[in-house]
Structures are given as C-alpha cells and as structure tokens.
Biotite code that builds the C-alpha atoms (Angstrom):
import biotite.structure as struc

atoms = struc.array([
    struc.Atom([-52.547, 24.515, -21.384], chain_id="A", res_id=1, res_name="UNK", atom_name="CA", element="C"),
    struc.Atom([-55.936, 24.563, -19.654], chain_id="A", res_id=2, res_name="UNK", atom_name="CA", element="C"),
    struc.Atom([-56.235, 23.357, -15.845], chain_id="A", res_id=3, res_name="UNK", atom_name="CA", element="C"),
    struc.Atom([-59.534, 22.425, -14.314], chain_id="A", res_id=4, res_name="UNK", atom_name="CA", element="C"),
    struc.Atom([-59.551, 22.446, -10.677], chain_id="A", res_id=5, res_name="UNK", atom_name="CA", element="C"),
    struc.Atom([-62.957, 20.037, -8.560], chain_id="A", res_id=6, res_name="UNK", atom_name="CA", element="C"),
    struc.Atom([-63.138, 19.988, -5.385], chain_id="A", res_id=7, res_name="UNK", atom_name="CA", element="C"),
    struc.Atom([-65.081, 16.528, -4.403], chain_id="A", res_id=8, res_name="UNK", atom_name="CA", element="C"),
    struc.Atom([-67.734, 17.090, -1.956], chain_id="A", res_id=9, res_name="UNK", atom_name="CA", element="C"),
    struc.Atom([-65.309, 19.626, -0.397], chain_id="A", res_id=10, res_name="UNK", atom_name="CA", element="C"),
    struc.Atom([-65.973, 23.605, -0.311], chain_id="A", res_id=11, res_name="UNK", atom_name="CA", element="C"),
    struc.Atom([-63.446, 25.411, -2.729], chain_id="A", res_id=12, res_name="UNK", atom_name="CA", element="C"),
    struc.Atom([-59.855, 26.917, -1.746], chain_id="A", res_id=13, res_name="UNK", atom_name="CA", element="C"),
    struc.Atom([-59.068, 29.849, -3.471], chain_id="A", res_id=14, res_name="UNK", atom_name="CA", element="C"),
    struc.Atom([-55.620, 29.731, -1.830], chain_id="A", res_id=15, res_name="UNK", atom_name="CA", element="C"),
    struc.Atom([-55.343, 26.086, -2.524], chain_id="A", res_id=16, res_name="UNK", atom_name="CA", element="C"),
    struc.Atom([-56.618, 26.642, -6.040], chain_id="A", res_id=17, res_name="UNK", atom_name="CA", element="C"),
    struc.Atom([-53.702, 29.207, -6.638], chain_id="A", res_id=18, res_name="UNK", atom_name="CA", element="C"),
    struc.Atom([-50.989, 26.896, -4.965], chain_id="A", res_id=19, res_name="UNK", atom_name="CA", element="C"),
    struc.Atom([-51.824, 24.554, -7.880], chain_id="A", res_id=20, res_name="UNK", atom_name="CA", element="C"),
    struc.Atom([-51.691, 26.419, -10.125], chain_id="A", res_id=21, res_name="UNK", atom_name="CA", element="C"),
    struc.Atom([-48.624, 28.030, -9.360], chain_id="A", res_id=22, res_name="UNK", atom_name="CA", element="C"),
    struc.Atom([-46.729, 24.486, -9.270], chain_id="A", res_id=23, res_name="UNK", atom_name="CA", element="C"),
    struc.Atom([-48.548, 23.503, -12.556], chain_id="A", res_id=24, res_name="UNK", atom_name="CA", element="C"),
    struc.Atom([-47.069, 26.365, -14.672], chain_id="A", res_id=25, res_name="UNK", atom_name="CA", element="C"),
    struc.Atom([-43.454, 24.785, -13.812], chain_id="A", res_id=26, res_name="UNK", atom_name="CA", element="C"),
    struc.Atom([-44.650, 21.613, -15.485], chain_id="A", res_id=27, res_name="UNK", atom_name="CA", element="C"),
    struc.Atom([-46.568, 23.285, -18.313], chain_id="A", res_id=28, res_name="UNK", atom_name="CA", element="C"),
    struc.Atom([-42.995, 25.378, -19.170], chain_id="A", res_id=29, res_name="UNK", atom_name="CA", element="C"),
    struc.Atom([-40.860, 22.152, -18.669], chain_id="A", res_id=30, res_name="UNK", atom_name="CA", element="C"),
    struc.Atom([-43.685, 19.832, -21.201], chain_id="A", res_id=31, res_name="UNK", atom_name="CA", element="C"),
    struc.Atom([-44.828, 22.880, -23.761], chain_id="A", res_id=32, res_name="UNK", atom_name="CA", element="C"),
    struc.Atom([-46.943, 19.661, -25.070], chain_id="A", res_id=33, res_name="UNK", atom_name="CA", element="C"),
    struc.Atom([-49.400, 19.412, -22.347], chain_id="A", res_id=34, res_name="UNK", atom_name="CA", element="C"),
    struc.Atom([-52.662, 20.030, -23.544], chain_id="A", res_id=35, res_name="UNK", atom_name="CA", element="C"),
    struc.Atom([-54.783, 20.061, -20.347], chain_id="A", res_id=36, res_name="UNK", atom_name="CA", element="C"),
    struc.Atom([-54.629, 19.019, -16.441], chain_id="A", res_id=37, res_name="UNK", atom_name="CA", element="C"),
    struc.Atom([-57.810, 18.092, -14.665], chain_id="A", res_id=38, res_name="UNK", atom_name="CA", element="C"),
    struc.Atom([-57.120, 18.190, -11.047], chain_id="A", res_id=39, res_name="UNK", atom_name="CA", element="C"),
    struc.Atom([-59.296, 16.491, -8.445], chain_id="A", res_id=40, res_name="UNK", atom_name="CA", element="C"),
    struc.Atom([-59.107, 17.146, -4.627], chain_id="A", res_id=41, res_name="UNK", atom_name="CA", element="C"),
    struc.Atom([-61.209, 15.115, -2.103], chain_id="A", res_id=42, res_name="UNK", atom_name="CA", element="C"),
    struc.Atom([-60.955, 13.812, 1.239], chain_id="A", res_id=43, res_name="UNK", atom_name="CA", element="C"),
    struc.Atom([-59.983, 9.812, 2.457], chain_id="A", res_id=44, res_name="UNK", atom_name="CA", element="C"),
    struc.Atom([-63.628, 8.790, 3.847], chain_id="A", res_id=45, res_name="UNK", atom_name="CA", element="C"),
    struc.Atom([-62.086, 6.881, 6.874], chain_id="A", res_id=46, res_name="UNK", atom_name="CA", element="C"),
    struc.Atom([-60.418, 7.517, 10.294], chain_id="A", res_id=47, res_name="UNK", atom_name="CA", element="C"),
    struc.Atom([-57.488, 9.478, 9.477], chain_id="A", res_id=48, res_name="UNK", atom_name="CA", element="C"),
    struc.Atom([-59.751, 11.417, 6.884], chain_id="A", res_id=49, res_name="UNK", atom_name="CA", element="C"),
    struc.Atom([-56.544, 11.450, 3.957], chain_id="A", res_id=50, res_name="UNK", atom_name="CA", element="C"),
    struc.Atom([-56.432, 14.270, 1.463], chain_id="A", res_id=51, res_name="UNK", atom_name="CA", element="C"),
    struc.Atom([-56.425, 13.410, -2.126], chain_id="A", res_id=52, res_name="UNK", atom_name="CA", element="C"),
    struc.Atom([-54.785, 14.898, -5.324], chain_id="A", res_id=53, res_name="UNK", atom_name="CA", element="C"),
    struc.Atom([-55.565, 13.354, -8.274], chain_id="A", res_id=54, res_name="UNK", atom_name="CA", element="C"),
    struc.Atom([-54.732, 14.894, -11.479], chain_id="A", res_id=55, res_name="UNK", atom_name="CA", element="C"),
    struc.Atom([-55.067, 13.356, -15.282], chain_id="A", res_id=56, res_name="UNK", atom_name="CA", element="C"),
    struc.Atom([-52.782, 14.770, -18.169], chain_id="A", res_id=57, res_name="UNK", atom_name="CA", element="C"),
    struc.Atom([-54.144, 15.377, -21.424], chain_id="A", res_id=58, res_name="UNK", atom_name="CA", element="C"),
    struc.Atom([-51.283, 15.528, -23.919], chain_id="A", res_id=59, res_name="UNK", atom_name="CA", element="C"),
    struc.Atom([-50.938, 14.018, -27.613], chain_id="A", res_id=60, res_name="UNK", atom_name="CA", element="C"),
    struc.Atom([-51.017, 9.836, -27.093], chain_id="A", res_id=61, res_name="UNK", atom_name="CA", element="C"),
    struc.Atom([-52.566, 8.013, -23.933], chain_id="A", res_id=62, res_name="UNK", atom_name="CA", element="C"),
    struc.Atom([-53.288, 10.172, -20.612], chain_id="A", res_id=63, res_name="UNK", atom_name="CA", element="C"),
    struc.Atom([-51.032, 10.329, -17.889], chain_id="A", res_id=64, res_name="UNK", atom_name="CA", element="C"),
    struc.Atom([-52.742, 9.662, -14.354], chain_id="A", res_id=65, res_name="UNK", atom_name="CA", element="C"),
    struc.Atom([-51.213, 10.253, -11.151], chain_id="A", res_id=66, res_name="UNK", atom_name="CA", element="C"),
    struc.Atom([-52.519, 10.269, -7.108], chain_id="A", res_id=67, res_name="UNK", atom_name="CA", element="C"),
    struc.Atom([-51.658, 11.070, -3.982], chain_id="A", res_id=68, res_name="UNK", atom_name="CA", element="C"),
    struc.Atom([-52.680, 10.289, -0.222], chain_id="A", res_id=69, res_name="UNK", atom_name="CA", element="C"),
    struc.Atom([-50.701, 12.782, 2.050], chain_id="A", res_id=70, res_name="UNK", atom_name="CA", element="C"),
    struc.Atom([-51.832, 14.192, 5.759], chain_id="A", res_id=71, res_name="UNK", atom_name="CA", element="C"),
    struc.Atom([-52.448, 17.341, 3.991], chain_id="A", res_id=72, res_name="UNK", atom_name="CA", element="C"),
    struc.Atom([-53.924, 18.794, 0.279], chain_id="A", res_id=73, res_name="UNK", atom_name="CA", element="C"),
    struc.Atom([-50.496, 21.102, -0.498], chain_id="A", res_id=74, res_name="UNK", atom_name="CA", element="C"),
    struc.Atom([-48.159, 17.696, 0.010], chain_id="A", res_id=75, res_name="UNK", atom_name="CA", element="C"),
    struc.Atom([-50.228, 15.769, -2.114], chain_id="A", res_id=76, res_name="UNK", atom_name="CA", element="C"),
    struc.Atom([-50.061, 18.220, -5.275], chain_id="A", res_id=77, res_name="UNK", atom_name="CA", element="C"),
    struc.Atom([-46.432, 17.764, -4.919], chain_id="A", res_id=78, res_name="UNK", atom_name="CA", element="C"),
    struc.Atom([-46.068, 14.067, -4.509], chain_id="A", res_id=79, res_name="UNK", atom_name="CA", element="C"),
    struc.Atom([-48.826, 14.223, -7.367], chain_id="A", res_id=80, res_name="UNK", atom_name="CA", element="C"),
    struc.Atom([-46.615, 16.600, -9.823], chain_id="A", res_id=81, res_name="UNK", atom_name="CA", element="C"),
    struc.Atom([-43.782, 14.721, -8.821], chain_id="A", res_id=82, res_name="UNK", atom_name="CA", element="C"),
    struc.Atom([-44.707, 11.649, -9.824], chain_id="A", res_id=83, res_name="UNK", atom_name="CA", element="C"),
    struc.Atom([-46.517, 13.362, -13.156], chain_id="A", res_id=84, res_name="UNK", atom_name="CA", element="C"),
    struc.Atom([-43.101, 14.868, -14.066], chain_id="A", res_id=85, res_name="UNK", atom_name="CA", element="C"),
    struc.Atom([-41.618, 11.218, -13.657], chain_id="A", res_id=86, res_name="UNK", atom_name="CA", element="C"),
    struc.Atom([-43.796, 10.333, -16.626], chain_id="A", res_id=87, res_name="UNK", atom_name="CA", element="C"),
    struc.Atom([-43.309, 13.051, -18.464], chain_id="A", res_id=88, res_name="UNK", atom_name="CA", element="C"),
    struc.Atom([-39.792, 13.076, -18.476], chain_id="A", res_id=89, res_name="UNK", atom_name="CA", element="C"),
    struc.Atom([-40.198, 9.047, -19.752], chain_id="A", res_id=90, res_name="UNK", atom_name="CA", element="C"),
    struc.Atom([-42.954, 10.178, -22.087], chain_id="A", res_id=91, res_name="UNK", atom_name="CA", element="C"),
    struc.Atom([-40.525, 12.889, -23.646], chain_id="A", res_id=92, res_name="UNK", atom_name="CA", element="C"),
    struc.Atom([-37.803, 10.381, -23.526], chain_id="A", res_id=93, res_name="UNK", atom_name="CA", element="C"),
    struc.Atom([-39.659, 8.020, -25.538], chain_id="A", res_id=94, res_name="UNK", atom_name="CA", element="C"),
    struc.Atom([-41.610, 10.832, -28.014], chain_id="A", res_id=95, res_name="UNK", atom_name="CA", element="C"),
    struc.Atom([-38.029, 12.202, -28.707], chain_id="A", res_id=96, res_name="UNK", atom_name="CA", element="C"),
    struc.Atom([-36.531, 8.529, -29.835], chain_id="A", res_id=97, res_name="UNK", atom_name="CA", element="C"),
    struc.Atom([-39.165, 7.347, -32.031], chain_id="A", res_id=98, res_name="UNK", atom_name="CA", element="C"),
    struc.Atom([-39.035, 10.944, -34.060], chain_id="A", res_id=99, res_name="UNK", atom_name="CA", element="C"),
    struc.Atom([-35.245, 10.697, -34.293], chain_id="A", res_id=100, res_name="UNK", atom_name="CA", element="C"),
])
C-alpha cells in the first residue's frame, strides 16, 4: 500500500505525518487489498478555523472517500479512519458474498 500525505496551504508535520501513518498501517493489515491512501490535511477557512482530514481509498472497484471536521488534525484522522474502516468492513462484506 502506498500513502500520500498534502498538506493544503499548511506547512508540513513531520510528527503529524508519522501519526498517520502509524494509524494507517492498522487499516492496511486489517484490508491487505488496499492499494493506495491519499490523505489531505487543511484548515476550516472560517471563525473557529476547523482542521480537516480527508483521505480517498484506492482499492480494486469504486474509491472509498471519507472526511472529517474535528477541533484538532490527530482527532480528525481518527474519526476519518473510523469511518474508512466502516466501509471497508461493508466493502469486504459485500466482495466476500458475491465470490462465494
């Protein structure tokens, strides 16, 4: 699996680059299938100034798509993989019964 970290008109975060990555690994073990994750961080542009996660799956069929608005960047890549393991799970759910 290959994982391609932007920040959006933000300056990189090594350490939030490695936290990523770290919690990615768990999904790429659990879903052997994934062939890529591009991850996207960037910040709300109003008042409370939100911090974004979005991340897009690349894995055989359509792409999976998840994103998350959370006070701070490490909360939103878990609410993101959260909610990309969700899919997953019904993705592999649904791969498993049409092959069997």
């Amino acid at each position: 699996m290959t994982t391609s970290i932007q920040f959006v008109k933000l300056p990189t975060s090594e350490a939030l680059t490695a936290y990523t990555h770290k919690k990615l690994e768990k999904l790429a073990t659990r879903y052997g299938w994934i062939i890529s994750i591009d991850v996207f961080f960037k910040i709300e542009n109003d008042a409370l100034g939100e911090k974004i996660c979005e991340m897009e799956v690349s894995l055989p069929g359509p792409k999976l798509f998840a994103v998350s608005k959370e006070k701070n960047f490490e909360m939103a890549v878990k609410e993101t993989i959260s909610d990309l393991d969700k899919q997953l799970k019904k993705r592999k759910g649904v791969t498993f019964r049409a092959n069997h």
